[in-house]
C-alpha positions in Angstrom: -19.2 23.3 -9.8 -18.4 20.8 -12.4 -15.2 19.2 -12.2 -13.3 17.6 -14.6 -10.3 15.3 -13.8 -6.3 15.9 -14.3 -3.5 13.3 -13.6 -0.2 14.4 -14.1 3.9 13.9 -13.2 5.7 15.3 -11.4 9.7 16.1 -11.4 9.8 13.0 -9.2 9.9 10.9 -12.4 13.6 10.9 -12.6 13.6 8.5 -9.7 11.9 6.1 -11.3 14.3 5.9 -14.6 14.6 3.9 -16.1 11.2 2.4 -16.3 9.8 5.9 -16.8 11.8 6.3 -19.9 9.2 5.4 -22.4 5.9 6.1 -20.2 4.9 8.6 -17.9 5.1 7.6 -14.1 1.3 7.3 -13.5 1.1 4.5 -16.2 3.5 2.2 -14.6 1.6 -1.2 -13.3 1.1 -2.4 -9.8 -1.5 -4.3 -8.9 -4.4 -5.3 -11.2 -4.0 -2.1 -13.2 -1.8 0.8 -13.0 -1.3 4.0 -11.1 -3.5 5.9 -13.4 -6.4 3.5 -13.9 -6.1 3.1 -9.5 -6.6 6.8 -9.1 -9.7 7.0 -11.8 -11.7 3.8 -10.4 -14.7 4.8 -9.6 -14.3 8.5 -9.8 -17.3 10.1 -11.7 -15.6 12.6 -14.4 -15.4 12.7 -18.6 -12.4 11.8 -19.7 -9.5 12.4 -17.7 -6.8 14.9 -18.7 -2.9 13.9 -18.5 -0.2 15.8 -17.7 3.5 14.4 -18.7 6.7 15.3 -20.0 7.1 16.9 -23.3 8.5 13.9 -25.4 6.1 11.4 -24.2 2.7 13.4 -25.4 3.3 11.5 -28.8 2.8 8.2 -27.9 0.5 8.7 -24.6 -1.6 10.1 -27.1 -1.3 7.4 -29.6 -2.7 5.1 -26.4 -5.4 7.3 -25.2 -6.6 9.0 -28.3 -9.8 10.5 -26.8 -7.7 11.8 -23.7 -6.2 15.4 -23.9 -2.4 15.6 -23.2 -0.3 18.6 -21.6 -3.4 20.6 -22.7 -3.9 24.0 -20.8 -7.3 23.3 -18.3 -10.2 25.6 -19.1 -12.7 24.7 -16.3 -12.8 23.8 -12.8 -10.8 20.5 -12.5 -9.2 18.0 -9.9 -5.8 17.1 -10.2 -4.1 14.1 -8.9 -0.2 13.5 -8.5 0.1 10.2 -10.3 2.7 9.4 -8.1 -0.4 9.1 -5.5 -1.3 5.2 -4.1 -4.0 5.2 -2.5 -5.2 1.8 -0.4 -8.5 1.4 0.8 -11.0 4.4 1.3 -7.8 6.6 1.5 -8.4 8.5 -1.6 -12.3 9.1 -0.6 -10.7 10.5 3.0 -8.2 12.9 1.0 -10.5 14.4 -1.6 -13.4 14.8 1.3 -11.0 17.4 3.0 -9.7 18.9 -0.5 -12.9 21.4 -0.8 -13.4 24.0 -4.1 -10.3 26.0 -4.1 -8.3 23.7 -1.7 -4.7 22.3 -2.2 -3.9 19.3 -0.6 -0.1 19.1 -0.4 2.9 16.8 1.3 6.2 18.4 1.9 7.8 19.7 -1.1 4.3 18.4 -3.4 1.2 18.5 -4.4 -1.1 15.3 -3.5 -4.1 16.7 -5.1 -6.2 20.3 -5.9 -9.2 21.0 -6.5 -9.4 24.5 -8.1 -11.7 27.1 -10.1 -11.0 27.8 -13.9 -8.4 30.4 -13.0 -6.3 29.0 -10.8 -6.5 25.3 -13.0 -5.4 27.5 -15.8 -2.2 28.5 -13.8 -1.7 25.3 -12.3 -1.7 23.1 -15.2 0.1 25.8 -17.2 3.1 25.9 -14.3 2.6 22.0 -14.3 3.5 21.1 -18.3 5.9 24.0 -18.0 8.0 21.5 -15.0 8.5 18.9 -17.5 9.2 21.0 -20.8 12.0 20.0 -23.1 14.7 22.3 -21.1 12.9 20.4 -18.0 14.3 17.5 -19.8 17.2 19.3 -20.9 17.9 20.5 -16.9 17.4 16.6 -16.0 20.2 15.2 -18.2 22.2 17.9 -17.2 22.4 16.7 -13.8 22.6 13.4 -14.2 25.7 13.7 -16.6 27.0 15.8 -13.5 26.3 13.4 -11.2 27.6 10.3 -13.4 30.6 11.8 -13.6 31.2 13.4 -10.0 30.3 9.5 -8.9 33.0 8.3 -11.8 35.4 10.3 -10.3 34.9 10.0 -7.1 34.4 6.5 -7.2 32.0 6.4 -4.2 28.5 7.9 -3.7 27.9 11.5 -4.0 27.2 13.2 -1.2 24.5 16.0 -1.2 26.3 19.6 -1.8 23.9 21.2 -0.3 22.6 22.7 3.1 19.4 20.3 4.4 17.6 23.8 5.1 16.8 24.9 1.4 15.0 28.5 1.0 11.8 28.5 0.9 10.4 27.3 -2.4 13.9 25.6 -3.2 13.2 22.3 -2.9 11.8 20.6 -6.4 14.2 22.1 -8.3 17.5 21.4 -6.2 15.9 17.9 -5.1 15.1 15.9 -8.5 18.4 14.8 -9.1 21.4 13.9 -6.3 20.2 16.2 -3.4 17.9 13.9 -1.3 19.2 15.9 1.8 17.1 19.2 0.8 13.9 20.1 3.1 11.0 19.5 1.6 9.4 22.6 0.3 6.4 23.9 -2.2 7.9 25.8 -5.0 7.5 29.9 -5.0 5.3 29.2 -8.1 2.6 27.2 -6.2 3.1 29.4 -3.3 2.8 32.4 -5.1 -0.1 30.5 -6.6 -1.7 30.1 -3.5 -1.6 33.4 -2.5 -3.1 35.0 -5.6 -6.1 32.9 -5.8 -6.3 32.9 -2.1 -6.9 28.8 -2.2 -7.1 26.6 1.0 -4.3 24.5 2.1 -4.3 21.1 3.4 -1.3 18.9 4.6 -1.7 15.4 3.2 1.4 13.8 5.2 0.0 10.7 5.5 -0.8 10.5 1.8 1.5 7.8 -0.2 3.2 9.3 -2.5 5.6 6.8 -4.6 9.5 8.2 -4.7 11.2 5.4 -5.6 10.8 1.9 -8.2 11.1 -0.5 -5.7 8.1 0.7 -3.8 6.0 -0.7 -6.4 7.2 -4.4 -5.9 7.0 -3.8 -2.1 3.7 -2.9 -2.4 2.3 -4.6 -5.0 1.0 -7.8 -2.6 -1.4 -5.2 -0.9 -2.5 -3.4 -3.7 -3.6 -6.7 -5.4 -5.9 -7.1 -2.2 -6.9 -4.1 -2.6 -7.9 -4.0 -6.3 -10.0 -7.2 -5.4 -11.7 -5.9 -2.6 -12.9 -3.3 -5.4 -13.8 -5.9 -7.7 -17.6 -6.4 -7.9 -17.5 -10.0 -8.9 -16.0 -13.2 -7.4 -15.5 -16.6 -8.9 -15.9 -18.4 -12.3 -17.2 -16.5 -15.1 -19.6 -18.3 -17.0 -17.4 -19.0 -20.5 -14.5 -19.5 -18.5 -13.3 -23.3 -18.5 -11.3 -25.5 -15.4 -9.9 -28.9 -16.7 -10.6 -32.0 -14.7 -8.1 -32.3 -12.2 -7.9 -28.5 -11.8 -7.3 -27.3 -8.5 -9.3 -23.9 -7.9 -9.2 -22.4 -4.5 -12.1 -20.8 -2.4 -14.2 -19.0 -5.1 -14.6 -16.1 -2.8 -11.3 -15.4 -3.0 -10.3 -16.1 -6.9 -11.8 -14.1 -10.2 -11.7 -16.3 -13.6 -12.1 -13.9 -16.7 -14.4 -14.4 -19.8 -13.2 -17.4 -21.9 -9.8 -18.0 -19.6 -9.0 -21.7 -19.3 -7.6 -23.4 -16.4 -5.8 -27.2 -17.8 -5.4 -30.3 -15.5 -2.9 -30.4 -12.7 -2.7 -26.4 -12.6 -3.4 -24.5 -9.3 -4.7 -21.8 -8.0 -3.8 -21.7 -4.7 -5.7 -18.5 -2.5 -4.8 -19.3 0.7 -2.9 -15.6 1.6 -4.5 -13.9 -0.7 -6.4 -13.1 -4.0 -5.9 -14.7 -7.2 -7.2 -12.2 -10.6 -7.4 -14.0 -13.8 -7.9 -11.8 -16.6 -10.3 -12.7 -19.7 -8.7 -15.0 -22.5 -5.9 -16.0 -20.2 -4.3 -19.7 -20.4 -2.8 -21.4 -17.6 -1.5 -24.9 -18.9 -1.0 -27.8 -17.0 0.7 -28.0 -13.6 1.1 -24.3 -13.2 0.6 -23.3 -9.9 -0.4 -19.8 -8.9 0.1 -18.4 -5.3 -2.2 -15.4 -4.3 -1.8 -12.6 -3.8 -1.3 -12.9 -7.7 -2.8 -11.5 -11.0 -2.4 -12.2 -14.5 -3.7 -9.9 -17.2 -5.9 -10.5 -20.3 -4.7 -12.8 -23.1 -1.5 -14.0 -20.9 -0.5 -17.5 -21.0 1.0 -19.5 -18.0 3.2 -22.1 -19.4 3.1 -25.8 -18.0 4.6 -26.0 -14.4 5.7 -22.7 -14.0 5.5 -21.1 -10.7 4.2 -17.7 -9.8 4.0 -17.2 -6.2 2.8 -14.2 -3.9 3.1 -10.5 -4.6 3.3 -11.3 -8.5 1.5 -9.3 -11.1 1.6 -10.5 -15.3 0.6 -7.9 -17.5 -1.8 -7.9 -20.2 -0.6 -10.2 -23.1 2.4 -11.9 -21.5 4.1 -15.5 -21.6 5.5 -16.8 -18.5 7.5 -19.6 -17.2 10.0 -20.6 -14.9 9.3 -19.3 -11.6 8.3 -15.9 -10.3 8.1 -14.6 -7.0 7.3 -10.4 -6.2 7.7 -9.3 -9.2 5.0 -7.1 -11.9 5.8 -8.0 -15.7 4.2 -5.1 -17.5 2.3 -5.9 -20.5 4.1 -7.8 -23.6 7.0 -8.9 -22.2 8.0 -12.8 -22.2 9.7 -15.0 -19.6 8.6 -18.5 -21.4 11.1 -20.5 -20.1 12.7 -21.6 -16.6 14.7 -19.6 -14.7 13.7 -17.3 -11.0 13.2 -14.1 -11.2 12.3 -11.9 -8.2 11.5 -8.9 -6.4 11.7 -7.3 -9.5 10.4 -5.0 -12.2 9.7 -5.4 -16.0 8.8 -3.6 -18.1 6.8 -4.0 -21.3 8.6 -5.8 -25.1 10.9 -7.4 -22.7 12.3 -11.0 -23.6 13.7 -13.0 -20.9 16.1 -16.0 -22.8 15.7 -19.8 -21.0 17.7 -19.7 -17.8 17.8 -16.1 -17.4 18.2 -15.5 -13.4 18.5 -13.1 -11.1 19.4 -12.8 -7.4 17.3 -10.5 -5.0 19.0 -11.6 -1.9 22.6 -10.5 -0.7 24.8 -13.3 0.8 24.9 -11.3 3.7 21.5 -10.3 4.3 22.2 -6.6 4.2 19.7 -3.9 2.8 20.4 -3.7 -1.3 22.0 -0.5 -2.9 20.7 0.1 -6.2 21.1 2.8 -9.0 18.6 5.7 -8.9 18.4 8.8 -10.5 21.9 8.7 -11.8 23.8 7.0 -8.2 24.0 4.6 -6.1 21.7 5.1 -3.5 20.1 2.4 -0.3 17.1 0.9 -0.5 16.7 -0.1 2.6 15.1 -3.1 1.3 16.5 -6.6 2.3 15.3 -8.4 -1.1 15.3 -6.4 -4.0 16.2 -8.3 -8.2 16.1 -6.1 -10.9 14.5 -3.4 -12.7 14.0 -3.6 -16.4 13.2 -1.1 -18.3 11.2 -1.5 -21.6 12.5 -3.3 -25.3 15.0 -4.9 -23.7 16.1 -8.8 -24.4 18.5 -11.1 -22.4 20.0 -14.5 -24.3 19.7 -17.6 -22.5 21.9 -18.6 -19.1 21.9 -14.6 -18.4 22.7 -13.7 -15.1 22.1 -10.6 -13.0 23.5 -9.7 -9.8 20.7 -8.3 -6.2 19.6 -4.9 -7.3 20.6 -4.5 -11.0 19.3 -1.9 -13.3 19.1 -2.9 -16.7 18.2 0.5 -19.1 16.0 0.7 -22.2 16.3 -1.4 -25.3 19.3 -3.4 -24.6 20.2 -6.3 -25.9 22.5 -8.6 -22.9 23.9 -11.7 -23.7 25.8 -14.7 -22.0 26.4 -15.8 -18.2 28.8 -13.3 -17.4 27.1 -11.2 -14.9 26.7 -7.4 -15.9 27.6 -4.8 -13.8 24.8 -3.4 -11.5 23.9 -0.5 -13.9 23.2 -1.4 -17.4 22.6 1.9 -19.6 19.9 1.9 -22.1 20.7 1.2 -25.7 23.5 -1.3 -23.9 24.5 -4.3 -26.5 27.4 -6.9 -25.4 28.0 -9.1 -22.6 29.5 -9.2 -19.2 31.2 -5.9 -19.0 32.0 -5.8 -22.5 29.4 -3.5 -23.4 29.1 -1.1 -26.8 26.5 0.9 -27.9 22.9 -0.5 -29.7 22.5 1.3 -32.9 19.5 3.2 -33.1 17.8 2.2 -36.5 18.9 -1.6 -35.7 16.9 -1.0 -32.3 14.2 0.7 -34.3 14.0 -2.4 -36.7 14.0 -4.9 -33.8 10.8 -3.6 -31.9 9.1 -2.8 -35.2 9.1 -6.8 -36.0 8.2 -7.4 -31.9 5.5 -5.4 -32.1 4.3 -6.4 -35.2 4.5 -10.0 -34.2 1.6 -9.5 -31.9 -0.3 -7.2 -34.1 0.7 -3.8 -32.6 1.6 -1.2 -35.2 4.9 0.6 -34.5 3.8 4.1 -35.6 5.9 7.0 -36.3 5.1 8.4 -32.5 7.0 4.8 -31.5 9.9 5.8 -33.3 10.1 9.1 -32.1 10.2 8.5 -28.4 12.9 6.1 -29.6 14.8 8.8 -30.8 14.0 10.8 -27.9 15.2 8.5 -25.4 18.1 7.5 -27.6 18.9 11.7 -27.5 18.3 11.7 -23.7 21.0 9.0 -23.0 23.6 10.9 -25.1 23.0 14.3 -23.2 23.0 12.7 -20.1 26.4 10.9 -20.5 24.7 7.5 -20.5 24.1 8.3 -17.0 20.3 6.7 -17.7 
């Protein structure tokens, strides 16, 4: 039968707030690309359908114009979690077991289905119906709960539940605060199962995302990955390298249409690939440490350093030095200053000097807000996570494991605390609220800087998030 193609969320996208404010989970970056564009490479389909939450169909469709969004599916189709990274011929192995009517599944979710008009009518239907405005309106709910519980408290928040949840319990008990639950499908998608009699298949090695850190820890191997894929190697033929250049093994290195590579700069491929996009700028004595990428129309600025496990999105300015960290796609860090094991996401403006740490004093794992609480990582070196619109002034500090939210505006040396909540304006702890239409104003004039129309779907997700953060106590 022909199939088309579905990505879509899942309720797991409150685990990765506050990045997933403004974008749906499957469009976050890692890599060369991002989950989305991962899970579509190479697959043979039209144009893909999206599933995602209710207040993000605006814009999503404003970036994918020809794609249809939260729209019921009429014919056979495959869906894919987007939450799904999948490394070598893993994908290929998954969707060769996940037959016509099959259901591929791991614990309480569903790693991909493959299903007949009928039952992709019900499943997509039950799908947009998980992340409906009362979805949303269920979310902030609990994390207001939980923000406060931990307020009062003033330590982490247990689980207040049994670890043996009924049977079909789990999503809806586990998306915010109860990581103790068993995993279990939903009644809906086993009732689902049942009706249209469809195959089941458990997927438990299948890798499905939970948490934000697991795209810096494995973003080096995706970057090899993405390479591997790559069909060509070396120097395209409008591309330019300086005398006095240093380029690596060609075999390992990929210089875009029309990128330029200026004397004393290297590209150093030693441990692993190095992915230059097309129109990209490195300027003199940069020096780039695979595995590393750097997207289209980026510029490198003189002597900065961007060492393994490093991804730049498209349209970025970088300095300083970066180690382990994914910049998504806008964003600037121009000047010096480290930042690390980290996250950031796109319109972001990093002021000269801003730093962070990633590494305790003790070498311990790093706690880190998630989800509304403080929660382990288990991670030994972990920075900061960024979300989008969001601007630090220069000699700004930030402490191992820091999330800062959406559109804030952070200024001076005096180190924040370790949650930032979006719309945050002040310094140090001395924090008040960013007024909405001044916010509004701001990103209009970034945008429009680099010829990116804020449209009317911009501001309303503004005005969505800003509504999110008040119902959810500023828990986000």
């Amino acid at each position: 039968m022909s199939t088309h193609t579905c990505i879509f969320e899942d309720k797991k996208h409150s685990n990765f707030l506050p990045l997933s404010l403004a974008r749906p989970v499957f469009d976050l970056r890692i890599g060369c690309g991002t989950l989305r564009s991962r899970l579509l490479d190479g697959l043979s389909a039209s144009e893909p359908a999206l599933i995602c939450r209710e207040y993000l169909t605006g814009l999503t469709r404003v970036a994918s114009p020809r794609t249809p969004v939260n729209e019921t599916s009429a014919t056979a189709t495959l869906f894919l979690n987007g939450r799904w990274l999948a490394l070598g011929d893993e994908r290929e192995r998954v969707l060769a077991a996940v037959g016509e009517n099959t259901i591929a599944v791991k614990g309480g979710y569903i790693v991909a289905a493959r299903l007949s008009s009928a039952a992709s009518r019900d499943l997509s239907t039950y799908l947009i119906g998980r992340l409906s405005a009362s979805a949303i309106d269920q979310m902030c709910a609990a994390l207001r709960e939980v923000g406060a519980g931990a307020a009062g408290a003033g330590k982490k928040k247990s689980p207040a539940r049994s670890s043996n949840a009924p049977a079909g319990g789990h999503e809806d008990e586990h998306s915010i605060g109860h990581d103790g639950l068993e995993e279990k499908l939903p009644a809906q998608v086993e009732e689902m199962i049942e009706r249209h009699g469809l195959r089941r298949v458990v997927m438990n090695d299948a890798r499905l995302l939970s948490f934000p850190w697991q795209l810096i820890e494995f973003n080096s191997d995706v970057i090899a990955d993405d390479f591997a894929r790559m069909p060509f190697r070396g120097q395209s033929d409008d591309s330019v390298v300086y005398a006095g250049a240093h380029v690596g093994d060609a075999n390992r290195i990929v210089l875009g249409e029309k990128s330029v590579i200026r004397a004393g700069a290297v590209l150093d491929a030693t441990d692993g690939p190095v992915v230059i996009g097309d129109h990209v700028v490195i300027m003199p004595n940069a020096t780039l440490v695979g595995p590393c990428y750097v997207g289209s129309g980026s510029i490198v600025n003189a002597a900065a350093r961007l060492l393994a496990g490093t991804s730049i999105g498209a349209v970025c300015k970088i300095g300083g030095e970066v180690s382990e960290t994914i910049f998504a796609a806008y964003s600037n860090k121009q000047h010096d200053g480290f930042i690390g094991n980290s996250y950031v996401g796109e319109w972001v403006n990093l002021g000269a000097a801003t730093n962070n740490s990633d590494l305790k004093n003790n070498y311990s794992a790093v706690r880190t807000w998630c989800a509304g609480s403080e929660r382990e990582t288990g991670r030994q070196f972990l920075g900061m996570l960024v979300g989008d619109h969001t601007k630090t002034g220069i000699n700004a500090l930030f402490n191992t494991g820091t999330v800062v939210g959406f559109n804030c505006n952070l200024y001076s040396s005096e180190m924040p605390a370790k949650f930032v909540p979006s719309f945050s304006w002040g310094r140090g702890l001395d924090l008040t609220r960013y007024d909405l239409e001044r916010a509004i104003q701001t990103a209009a004039i970034v945008m429009e800087r680099r010829d990116v129309r804020f449209t009317p779907a911009h501001r309303a997700l503004f005005q969505s998030i800003f509504d999110i953060g008040e119902r959810a106590g500023w828990n986000v």
